[in-house]
C-alpha positions as CSV (number, residue, x, y, z in Angstrom):
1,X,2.0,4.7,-6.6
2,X,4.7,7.5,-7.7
3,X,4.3,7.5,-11.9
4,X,7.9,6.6,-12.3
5,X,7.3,3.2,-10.3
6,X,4.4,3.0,-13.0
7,X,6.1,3.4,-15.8
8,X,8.9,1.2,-14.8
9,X,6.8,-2.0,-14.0
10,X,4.6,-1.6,-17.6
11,X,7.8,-1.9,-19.1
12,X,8.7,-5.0,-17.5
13,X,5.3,-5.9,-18.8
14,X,5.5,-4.5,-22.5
15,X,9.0,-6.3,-22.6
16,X,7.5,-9.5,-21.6
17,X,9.3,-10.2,-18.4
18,X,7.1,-12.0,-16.4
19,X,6.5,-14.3,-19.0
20,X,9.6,-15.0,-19.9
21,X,10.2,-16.0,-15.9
22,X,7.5,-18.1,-15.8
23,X,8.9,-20.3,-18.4
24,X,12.3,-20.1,-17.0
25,X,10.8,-21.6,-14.0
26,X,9.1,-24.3,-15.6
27,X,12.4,-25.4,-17.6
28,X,14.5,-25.2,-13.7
29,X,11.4,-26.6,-11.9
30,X,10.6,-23.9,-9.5
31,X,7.4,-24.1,-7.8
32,X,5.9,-20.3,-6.9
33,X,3.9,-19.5,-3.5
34,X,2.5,-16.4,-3.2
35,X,1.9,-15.2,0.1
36,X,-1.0,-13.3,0.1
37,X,-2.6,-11.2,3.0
38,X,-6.2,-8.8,2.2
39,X,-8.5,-9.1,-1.1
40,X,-10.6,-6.2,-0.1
41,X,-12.1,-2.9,-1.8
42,X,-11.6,-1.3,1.7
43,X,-8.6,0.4,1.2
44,X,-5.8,1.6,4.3
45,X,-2.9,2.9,2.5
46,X,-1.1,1.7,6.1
47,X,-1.6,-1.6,4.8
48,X,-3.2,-1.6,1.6
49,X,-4.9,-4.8,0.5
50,X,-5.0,-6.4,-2.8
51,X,-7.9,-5.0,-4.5
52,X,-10.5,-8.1,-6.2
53,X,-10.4,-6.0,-9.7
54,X,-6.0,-6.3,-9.3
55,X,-6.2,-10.2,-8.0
56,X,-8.9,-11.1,-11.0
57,X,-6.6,-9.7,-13.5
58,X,-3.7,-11.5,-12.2
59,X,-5.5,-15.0,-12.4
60,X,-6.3,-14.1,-15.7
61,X,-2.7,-13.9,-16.3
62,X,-1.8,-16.7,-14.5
63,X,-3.9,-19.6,-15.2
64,X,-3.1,-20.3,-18.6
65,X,0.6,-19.8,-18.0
66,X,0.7,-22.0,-14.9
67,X,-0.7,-24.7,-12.9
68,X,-2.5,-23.0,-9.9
69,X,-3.3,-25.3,-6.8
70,X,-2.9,-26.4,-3.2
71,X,0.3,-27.5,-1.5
72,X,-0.9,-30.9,-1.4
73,X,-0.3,-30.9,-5.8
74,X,3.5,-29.9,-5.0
75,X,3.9,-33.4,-3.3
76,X,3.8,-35.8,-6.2
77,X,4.4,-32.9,-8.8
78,X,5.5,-34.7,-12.1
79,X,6.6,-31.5,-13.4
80,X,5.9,-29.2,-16.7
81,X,8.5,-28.2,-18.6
82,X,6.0,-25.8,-20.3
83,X,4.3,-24.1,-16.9
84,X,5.2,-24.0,-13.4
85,X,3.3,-25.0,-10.4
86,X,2.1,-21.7,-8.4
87,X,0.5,-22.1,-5.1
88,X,-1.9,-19.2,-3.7
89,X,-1.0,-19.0,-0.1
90,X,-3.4,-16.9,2.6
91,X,-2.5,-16.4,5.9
92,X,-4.6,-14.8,8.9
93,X,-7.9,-16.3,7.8
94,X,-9.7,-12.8,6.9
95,X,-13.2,-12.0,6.4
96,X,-12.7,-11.2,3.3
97,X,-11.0,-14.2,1.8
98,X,-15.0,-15.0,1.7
99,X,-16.3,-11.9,0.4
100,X,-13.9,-10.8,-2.2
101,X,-11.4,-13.1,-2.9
102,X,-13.3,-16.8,-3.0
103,X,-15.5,-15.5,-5.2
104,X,-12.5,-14.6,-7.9
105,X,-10.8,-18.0,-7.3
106,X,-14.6,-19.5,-8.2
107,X,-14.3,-18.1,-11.1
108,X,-11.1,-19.2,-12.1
109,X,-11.8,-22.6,-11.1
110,X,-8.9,-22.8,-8.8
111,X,-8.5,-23.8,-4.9
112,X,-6.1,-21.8,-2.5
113,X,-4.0,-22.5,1.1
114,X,-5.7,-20.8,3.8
115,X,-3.7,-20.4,7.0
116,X,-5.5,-20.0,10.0
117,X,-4.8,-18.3,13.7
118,X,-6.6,-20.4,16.3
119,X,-7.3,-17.6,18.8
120,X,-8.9,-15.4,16.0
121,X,-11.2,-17.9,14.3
122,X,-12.9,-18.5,18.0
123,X,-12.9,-15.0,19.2
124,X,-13.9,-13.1,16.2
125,X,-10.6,-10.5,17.3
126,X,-7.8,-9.4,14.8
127,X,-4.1,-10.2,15.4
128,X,-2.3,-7.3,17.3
129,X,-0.3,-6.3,13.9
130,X,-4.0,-5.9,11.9
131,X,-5.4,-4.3,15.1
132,X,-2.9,-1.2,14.8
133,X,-2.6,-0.8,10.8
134,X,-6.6,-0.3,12.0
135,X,-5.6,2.3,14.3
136,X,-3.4,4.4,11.9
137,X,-6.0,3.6,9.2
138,X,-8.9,5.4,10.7
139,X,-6.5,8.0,12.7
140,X,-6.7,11.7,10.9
141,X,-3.0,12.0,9.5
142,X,-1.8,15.2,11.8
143,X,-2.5,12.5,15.0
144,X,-0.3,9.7,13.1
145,X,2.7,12.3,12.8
146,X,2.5,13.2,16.1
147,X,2.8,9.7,17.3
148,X,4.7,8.6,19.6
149,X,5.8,4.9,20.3
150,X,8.7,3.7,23.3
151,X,11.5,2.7,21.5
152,X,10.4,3.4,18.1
153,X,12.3,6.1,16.2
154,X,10.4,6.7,12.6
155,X,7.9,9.1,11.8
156,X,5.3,9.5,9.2
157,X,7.3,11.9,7.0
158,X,4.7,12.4,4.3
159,X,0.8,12.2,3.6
160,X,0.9,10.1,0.4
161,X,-0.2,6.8,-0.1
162,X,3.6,5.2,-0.3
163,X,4.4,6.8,2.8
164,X,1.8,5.8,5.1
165,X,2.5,2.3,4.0
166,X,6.4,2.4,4.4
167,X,5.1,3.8,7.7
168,X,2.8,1.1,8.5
169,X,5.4,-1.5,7.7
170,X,8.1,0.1,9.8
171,X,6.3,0.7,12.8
172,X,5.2,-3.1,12.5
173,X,8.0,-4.3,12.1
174,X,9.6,-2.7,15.0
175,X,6.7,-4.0,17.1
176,X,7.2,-7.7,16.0
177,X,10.7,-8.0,16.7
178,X,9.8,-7.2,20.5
179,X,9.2,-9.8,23.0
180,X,5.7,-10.3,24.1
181,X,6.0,-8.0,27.2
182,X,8.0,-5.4,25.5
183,X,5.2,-4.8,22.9
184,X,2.4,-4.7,25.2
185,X,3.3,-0.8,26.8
186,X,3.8,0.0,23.1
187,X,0.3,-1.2,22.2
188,X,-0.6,0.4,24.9
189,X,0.7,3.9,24.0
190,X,-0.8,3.9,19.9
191,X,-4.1,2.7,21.2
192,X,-3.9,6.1,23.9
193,X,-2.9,8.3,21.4
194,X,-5.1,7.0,18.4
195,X,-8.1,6.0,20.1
196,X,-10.6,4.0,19.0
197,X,-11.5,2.0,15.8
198,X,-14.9,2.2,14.7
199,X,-16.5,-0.9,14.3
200,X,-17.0,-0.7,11.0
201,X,-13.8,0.0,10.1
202,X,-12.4,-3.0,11.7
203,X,-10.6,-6.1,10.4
204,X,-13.0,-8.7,10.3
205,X,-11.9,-12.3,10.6
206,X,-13.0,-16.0,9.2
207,X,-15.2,-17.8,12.3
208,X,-15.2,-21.7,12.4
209,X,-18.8,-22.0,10.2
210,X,-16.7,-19.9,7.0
211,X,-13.6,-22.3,7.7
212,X,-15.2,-25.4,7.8
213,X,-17.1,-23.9,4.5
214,X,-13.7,-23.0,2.6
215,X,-12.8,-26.8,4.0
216,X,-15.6,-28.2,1.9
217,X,-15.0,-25.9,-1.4
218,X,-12.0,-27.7,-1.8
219,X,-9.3,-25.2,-0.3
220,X,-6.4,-26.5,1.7
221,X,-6.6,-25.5,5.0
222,X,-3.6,-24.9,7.3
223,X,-2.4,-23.1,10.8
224,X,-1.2,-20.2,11.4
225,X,-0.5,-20.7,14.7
226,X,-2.9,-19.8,17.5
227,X,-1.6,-17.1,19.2
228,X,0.1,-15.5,16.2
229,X,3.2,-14.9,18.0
230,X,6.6,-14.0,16.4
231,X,7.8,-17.8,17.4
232,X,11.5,-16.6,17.8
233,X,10.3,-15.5,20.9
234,X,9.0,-19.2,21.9
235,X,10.9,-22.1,23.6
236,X,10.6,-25.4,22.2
237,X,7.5,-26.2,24.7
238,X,6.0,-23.4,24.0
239,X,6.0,-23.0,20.6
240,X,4.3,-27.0,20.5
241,X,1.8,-25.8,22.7
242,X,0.4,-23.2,20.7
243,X,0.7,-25.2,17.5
244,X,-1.3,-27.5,19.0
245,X,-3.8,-25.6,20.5
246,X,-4.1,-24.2,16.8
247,X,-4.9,-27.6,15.9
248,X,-7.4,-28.2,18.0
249,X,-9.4,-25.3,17.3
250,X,-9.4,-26.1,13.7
251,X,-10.6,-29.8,14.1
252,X,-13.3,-28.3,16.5
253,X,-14.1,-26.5,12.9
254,X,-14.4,-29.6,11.0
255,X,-10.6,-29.7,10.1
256,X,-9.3,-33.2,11.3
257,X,-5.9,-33.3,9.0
258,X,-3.7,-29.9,9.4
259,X,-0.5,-30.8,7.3
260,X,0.1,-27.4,6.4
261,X,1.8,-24.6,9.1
262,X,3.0,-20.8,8.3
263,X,4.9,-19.2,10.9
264,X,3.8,-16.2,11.7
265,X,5.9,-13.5,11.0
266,X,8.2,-15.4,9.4
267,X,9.3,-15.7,12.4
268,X,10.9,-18.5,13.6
269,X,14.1,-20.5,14.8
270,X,16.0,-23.3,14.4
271,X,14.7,-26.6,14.9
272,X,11.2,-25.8,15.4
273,X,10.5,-27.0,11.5
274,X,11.8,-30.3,12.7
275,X,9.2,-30.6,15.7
276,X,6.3,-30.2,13.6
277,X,7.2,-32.7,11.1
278,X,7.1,-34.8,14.1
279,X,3.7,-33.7,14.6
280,X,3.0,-34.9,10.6
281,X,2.7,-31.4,9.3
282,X,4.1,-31.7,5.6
283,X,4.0,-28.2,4.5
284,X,6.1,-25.8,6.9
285,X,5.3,-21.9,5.2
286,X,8.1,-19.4,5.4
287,X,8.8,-16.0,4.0
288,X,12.0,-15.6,1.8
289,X,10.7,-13.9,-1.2
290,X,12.1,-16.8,-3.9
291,X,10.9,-19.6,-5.7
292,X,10.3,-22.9,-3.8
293,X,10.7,-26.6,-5.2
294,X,7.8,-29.6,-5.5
295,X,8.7,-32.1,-3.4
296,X,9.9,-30.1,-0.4
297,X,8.5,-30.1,3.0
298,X,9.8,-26.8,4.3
299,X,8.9,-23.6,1.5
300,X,10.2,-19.7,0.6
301,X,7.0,-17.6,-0.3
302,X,6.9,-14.7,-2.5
303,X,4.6,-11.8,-1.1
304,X,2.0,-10.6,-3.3
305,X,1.3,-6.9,-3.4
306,X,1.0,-4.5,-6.3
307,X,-0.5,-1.6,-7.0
308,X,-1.6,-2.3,-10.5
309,X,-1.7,-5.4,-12.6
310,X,1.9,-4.8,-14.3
311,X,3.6,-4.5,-10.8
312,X,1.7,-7.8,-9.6
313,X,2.8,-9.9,-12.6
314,X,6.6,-9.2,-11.8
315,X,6.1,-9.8,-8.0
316,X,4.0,-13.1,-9.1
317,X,6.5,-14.8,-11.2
318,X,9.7,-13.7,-9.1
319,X,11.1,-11.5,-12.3
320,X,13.8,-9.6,-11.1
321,X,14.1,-11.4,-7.3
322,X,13.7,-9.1,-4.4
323,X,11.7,-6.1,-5.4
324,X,11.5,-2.9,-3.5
């Protein structure tokens, strides 16, 4: 993190800022989601997770200025004029919601949404888009600049931290926005040129015995589809059959009511909401980057990542909007 980027959150955080938005959303009745990916030590500036010391000091700040809990409280949400109702929102099922960030949450008391992919709970195997921020995680550098990717025009211009992960996001993103069969030859090509991931070094994923564990704690589990495909792609069939294919690994892992659904991606078009509120999913999980309200049955998320504890605080309580 560049010092200027520093300097500029601790400001917002000397002059009060996310404090003052927090209460501004309590008096307009804004509930916060906060789409979070990786609590992990194990860092890949591709994709940097959260680390636990960064997400403990955040619930510090945030549980005795809010109400922190599942989707489920947003339903019959009374309101507080005093502190908003934040939900923390997980998607992938990771290993390390387990490890690292339960533990926190245990701590604080406080119960989280869990989004689960289907495919990865029963295989053990990472989503494509965590498979290659492995790839250019555990590649040397020099082999990440030479890369080459059909279609893809950016490069890996520097060998900083904030580079590598506008890098990581780019090259991502490109990928995601592909149909199925366009991606796979571009898979195809980083895997030849990168090579292998060592085992350790891959992303490790939740299996049915930790889900039907986090199920008991108390945290609200949900789908994130089972194929964790960019559902734009998806026709109407389709996209039902993966849903519930999604929900029927998760009740083979002790998960008999899944109300809650985050498209992957935030990917998704219209009408597909609609058909899974036919299919009595309450909670539909999008991206957006603004506050949601209690109440609703489709929701915006705000994506948590920071750097240092200032930078999360203004990201947490939606501050100044759409950060950079």
């Amino acid at each position: 993190m560049g010092a200027g980027r520093r300097i500029y959150f601790d400001a917002l955080r000397l002059a009060r800022v996310g404090d003052r938005a927090l209460q501004r959303h309590a008096r307009h009745g804004d509930a916060l989601i906060l789409n979070v990916h990786a609590v992990s030590p194990q860092a890949n500036p591709y994709g940097p997770p959260l680390r636990p010391e960064l997400f403990e000091r955040l619930l510090a700040w945030l549980v005795p200025r809010t109400r922190v809990g599942t989707l489920r409280d947003l339903e019959d949400d009374v309101g507080d004029l005093r502190r908003p109702r934040v939900v923390l929102s997980f998607d992938d099922g990771l290993k390390d919601f387990v490890e690292h960030a339960t533990p926190v949450l245990d701590r604080f008391g406080v119960r989280a949404n869990q989004n689960v992919i289907g495919h990865a709970m029963q295989t053990g195997e990472a989503p494509w888009a965590l498979a290659v921020i492995d790839l250019l995680g555990a590649a040397p550098s020099a082999a990440v600049r030479r890369l080459r990717v059909p279609g893809f025009e950016g490069a890996l211009t520097g060998d900083d931290d904030h580079a590598k992960e506008r890098f990581g996001a780019a090259i991502t993103n490109h990928l995601k926005a592909l149909e199925p069969e366009q991606r796979a030859p571009a898979l195809g090509a980083l895997r030849e040129q990168l090579g292998e991931v060592p085992a350790e070094r891959r992303t490790r994923m939740m299996d049915a015995s930790d889900v039907a564990a986090a199920r008991a704690a108390g945290h609200e589990i949900g789908s994130h589809s089972y194929a964790h495909e960019s559902m734009e792609h998806l026709d109407d069939d389709a996209f039902l059959a993966d849903f519930r294919r999604s929900r029927e690994a998760l009740r083979e892992a002790g998960c008999d009511d899944i109300t809650v659904y985050a498209f992957p991606n935030g990917s998704h078009r219209p009408g597909q909401a609609d058909l899974l509120e036919r299919e009595e999913v309450r909670h539909v999980l999008l991206v957006g980057e603004r506050p949601t309200r209690p109440g609703a049955g489709t929701h915006t998320r705000l994506t948590l990542r920071g750097h240092t504890t200032a930078e999360l605080r203004s990201r947490a309580a939606a501050a100044l909007g759409v950060l950079g």
